[in-house]
N, CA and C atoms as a LAMMPS dump frame, in Angstrom:
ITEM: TIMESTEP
0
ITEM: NUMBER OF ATOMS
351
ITEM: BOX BOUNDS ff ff ff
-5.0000000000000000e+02 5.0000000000000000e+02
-5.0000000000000000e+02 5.0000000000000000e+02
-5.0000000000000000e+02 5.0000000000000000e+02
ITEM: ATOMS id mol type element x y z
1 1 1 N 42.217 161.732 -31.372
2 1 2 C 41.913 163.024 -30.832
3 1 3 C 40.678 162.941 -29.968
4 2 1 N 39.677 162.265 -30.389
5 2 2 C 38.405 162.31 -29.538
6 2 3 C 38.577 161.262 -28.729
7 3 1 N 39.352 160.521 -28.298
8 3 2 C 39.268 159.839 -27.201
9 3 3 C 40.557 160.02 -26.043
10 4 1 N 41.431 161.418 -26.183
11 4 2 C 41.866 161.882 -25.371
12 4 3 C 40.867 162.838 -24.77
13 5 1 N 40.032 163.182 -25.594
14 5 2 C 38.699 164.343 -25.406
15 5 3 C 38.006 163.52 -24.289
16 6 1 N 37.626 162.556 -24.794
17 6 2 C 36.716 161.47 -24.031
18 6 3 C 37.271 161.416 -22.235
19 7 1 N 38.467 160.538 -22.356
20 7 2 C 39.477 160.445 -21.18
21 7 3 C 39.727 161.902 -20.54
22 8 1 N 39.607 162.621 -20.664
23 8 2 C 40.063 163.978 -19.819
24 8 3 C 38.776 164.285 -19.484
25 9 1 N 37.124 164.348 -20
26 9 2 C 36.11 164.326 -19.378
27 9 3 C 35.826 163.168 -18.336
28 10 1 N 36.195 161.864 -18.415
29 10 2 C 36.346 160.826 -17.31
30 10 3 C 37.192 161.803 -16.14
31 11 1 N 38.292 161.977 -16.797
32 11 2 C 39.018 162.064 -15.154
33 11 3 C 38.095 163.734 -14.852
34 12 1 N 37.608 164.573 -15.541
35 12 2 C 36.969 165.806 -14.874
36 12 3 C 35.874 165.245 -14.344
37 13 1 N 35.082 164.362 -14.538
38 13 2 C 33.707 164.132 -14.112
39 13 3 C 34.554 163.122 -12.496
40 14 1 N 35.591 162.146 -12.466
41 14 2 C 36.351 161.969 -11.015
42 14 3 C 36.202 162.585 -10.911
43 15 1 N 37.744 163.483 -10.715
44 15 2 C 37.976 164.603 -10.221
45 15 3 C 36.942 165.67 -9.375
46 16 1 N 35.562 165.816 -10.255
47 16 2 C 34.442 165.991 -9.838
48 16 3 C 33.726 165.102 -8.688
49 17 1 N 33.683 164.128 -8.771
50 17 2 C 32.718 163.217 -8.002
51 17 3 C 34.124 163.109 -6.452
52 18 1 N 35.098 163.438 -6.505
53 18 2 C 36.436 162.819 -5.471
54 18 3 C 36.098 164.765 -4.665
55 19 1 N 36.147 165.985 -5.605
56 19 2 C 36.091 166.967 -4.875
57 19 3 C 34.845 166.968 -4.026
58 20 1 N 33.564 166.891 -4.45
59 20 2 C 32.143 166.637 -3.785
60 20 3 C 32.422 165.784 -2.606
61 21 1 N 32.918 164.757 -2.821
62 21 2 C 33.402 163.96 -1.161
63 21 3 C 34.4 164.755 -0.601
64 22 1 N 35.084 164.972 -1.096
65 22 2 C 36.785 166.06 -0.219
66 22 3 C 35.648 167.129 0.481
67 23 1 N 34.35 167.938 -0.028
68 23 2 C 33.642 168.666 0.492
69 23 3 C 32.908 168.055 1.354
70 24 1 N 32.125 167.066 1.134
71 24 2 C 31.377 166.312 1.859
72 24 3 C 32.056 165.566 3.33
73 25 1 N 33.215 165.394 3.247
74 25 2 C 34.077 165.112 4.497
75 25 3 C 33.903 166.264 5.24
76 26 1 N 34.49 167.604 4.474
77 26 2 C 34.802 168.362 5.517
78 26 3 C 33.739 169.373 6.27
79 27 1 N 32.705 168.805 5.262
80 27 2 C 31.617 169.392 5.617
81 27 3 C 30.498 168.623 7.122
82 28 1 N 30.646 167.764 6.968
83 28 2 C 29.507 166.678 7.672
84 28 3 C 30.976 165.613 8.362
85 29 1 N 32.057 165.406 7.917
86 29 2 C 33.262 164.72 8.849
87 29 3 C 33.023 162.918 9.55
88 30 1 N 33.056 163.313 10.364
89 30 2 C 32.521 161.514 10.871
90 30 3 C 30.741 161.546 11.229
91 31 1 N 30.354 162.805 11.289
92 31 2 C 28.991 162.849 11.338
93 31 3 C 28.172 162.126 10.397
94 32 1 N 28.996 162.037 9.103
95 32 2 C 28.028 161.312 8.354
96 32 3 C 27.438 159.877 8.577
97 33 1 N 28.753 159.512 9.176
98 33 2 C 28.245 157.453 9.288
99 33 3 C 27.919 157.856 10.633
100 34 1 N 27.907 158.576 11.403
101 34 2 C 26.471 158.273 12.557
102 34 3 C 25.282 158.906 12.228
103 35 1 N 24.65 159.724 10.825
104 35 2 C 23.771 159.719 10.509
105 35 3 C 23.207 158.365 9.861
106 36 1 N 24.015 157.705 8.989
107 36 2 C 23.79 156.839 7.89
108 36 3 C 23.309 155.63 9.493
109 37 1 N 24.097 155.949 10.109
110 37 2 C 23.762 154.701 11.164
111 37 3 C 22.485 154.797 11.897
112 38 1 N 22.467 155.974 12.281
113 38 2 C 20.944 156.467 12.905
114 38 3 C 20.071 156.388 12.153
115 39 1 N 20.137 156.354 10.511
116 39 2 C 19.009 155.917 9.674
117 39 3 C 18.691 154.395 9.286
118 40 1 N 19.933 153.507 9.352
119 40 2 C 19.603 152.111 9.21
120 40 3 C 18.699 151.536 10.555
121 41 1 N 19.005 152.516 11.665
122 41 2 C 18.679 152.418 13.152
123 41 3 C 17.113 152.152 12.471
124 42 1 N 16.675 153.496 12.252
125 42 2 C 15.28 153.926 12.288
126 42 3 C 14.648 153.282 10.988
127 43 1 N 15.505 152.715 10.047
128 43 2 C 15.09 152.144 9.252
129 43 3 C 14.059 150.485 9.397
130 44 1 N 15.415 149.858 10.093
131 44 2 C 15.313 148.471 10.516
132 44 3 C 14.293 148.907 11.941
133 45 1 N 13.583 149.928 12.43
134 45 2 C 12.777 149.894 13.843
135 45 3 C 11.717 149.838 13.313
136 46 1 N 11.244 150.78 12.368
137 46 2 C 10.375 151.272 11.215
138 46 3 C 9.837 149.394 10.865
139 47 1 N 11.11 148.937 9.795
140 47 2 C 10.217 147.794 9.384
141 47 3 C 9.87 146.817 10.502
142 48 1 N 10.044 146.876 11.676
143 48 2 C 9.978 145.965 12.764
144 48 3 C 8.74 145.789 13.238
145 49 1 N 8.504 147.652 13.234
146 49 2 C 6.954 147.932 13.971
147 49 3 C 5.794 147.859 12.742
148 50 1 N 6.504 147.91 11.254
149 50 2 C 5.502 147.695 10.502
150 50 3 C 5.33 145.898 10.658
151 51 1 N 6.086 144.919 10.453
152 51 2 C 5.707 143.804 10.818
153 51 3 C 5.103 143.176 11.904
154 52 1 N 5.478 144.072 13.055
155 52 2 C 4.365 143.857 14.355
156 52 3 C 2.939 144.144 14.063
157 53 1 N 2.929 145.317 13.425
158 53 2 C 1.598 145.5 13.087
159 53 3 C 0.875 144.689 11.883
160 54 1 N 1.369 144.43 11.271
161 54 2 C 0.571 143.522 10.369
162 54 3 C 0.102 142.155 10.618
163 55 1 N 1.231 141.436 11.643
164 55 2 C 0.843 140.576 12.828
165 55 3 C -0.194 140.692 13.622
166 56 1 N -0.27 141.706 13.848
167 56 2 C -0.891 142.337 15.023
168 56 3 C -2.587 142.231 14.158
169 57 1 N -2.605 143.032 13.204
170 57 2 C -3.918 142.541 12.316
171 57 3 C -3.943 141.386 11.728
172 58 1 N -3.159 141.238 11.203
173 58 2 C -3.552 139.599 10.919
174 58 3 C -4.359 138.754 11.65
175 59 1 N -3.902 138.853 13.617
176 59 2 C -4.21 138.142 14.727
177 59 3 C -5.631 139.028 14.987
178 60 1 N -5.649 140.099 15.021
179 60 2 C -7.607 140.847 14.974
180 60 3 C -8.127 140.389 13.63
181 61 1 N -8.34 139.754 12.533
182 61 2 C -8.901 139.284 11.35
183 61 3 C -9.283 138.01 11.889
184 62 1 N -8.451 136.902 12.68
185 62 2 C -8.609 135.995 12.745
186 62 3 C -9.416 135.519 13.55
187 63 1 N -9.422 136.563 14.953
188 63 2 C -10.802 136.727 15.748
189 63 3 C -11.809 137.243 15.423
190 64 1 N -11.471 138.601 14.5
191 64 2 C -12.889 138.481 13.825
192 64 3 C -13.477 137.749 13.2
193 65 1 N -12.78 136.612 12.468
194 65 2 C -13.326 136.276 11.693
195 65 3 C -14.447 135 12.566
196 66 1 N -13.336 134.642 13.191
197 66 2 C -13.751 133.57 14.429
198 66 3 C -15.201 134.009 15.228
199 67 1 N -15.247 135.198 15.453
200 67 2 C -16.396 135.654 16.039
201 67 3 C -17.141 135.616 15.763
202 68 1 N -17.26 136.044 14.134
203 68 2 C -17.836 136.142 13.357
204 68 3 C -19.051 134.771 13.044
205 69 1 N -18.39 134.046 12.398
206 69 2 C -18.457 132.52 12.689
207 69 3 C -19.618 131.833 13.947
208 70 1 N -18.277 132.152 15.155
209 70 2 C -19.441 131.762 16.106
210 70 3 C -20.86 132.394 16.888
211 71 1 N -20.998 133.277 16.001
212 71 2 C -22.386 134.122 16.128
213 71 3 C -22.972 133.774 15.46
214 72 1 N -22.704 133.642 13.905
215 72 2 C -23.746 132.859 13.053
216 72 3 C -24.116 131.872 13.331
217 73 1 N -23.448 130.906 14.039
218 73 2 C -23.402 129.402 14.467
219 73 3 C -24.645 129.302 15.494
220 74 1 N -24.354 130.457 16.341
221 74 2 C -25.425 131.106 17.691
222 74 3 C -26.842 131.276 17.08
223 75 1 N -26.714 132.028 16.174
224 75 2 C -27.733 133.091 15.314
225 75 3 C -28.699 131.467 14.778
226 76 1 N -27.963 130.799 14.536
227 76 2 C -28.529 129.81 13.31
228 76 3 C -29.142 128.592 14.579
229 77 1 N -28.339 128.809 15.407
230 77 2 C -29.367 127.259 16.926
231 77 3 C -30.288 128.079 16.858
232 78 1 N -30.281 129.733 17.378
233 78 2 C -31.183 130.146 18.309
234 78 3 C -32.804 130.312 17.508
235 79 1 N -32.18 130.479 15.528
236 79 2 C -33.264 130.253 14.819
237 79 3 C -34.508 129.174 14.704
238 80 1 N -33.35 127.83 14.711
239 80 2 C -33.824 126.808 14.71
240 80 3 C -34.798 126.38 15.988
241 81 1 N -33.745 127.332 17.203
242 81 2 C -34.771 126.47 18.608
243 81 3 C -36.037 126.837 18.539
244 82 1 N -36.016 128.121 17.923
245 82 2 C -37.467 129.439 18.039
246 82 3 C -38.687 128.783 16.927
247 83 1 N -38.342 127.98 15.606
248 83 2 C -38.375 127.638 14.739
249 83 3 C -39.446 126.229 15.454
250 84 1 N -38.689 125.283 15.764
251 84 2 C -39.066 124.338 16.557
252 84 3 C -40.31 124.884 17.891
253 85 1 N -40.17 125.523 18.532
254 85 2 C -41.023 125.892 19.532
255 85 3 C -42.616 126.241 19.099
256 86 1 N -42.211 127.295 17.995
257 86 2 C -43.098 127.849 16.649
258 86 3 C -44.025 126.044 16.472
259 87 1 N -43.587 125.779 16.105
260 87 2 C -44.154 124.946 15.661
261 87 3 C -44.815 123.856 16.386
262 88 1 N -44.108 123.458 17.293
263 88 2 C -44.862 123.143 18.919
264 88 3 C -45.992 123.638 19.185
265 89 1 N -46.164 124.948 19.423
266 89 2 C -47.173 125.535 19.95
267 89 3 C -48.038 125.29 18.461
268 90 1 N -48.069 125.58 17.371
269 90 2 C -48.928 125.479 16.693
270 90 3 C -49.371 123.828 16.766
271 91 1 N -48.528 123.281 17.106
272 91 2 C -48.923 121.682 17.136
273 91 3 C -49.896 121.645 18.043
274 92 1 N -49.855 122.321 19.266
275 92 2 C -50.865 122.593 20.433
276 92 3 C -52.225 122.922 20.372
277 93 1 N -51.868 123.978 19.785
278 93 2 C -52.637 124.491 19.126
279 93 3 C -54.094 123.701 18.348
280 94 1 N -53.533 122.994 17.406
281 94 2 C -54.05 122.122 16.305
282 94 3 C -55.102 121.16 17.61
283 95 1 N -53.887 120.542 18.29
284 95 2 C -54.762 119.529 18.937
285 95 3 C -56.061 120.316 19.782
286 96 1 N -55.937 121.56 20.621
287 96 2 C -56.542 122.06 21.377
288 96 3 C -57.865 122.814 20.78
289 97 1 N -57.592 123.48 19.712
290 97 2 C -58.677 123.953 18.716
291 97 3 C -59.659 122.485 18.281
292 98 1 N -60.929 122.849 18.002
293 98 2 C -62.248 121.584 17.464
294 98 3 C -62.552 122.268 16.402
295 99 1 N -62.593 121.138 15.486
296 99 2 C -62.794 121.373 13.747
297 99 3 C -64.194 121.825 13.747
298 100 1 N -64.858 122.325 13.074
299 100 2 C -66.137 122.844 13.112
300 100 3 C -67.196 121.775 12.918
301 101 1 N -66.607 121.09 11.764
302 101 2 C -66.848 119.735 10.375
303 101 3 C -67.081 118.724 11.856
304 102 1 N -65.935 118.489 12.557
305 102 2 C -65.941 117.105 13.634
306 102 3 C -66.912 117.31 15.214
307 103 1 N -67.005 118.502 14.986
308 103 2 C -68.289 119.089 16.761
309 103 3 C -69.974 118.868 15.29
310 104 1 N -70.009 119.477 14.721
311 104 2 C -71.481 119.487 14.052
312 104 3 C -71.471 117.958 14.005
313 105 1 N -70.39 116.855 13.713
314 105 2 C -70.96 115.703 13.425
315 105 3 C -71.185 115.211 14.642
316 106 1 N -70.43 115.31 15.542
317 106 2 C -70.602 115.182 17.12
318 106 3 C -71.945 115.316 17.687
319 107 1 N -72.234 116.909 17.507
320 107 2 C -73.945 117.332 18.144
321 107 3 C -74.545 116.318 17.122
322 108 1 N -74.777 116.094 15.805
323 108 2 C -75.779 115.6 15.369
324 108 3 C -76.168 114 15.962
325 109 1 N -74.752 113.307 15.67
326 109 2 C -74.416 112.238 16.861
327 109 3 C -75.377 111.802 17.804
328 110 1 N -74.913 112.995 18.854
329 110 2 C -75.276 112.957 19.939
330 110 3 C -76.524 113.303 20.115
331 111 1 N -77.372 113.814 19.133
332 111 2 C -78.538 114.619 18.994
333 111 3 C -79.469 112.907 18.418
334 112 1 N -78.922 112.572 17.751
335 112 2 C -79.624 111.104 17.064
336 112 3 C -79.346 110.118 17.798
337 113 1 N -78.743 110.734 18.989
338 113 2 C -78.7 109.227 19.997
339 113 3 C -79.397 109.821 21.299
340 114 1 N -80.029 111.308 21.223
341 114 2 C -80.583 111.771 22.68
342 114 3 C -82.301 110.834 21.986
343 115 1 N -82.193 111.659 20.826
344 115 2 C -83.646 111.286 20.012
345 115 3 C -83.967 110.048 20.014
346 116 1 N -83.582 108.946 19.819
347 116 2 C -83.582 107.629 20.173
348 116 3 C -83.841 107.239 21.122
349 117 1 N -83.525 107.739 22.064
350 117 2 C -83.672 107.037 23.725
351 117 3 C -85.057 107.247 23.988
């Protein structure tokens, strides 16, 4: 008994799902598969331009990153040249400046060799 019950809800729930299309034909007709088509259209354009674009950044990351890079590279000579120069001039410096300690021994020097003569 309950599985003629069973089987006659199968074929009502068909029956059901076959009338919804018998409506759905006559409702929407061949329109439907040139919607369904116009959406695989826009579907497959959609993921096309999303993969262009992620390309598309991928390829700006890689120059940035690149740029990136060769500025520090820039950043890091132009430290070093400034670095070096720095230190030049103080080298100049050094030689061009007279120790206080090496002129007093100098005058006295020169003072014990005027006195002598």
């Amino acid at each position: 008994m309950s599985k003629t019950k069973k089987d006659e809800s199968v074929n009502n729930v068909t029956d059901s799902a076959s009338k919804i299309e018998v409506i759905k034909n006559l409702i929407f007709g061949e329109n439907i598969a040139e919607y369904n088509s116009e959406f695989e259209t826009l579907k497959k354009e959609i993921d096309d331009k999303r993969k262009e674009l992620k390309n598309y950044i991928d390829d700006a990351r890689q120059e940035i990153m690149s740029s990136i890079d060769n500025l520090s590279t820039d950043v890091n000579i132009r430290i070093t040249d400034l670095e070096n120069a720095l230190e030049d001039k103080a080298d100049k410096l050094d030689e061009q400046k007279v120790d206080k300690k090496i002129l007093a021994d100098l005058l006295i020097s020169l003072g014990e060799k005027i006195s002598s003569k």
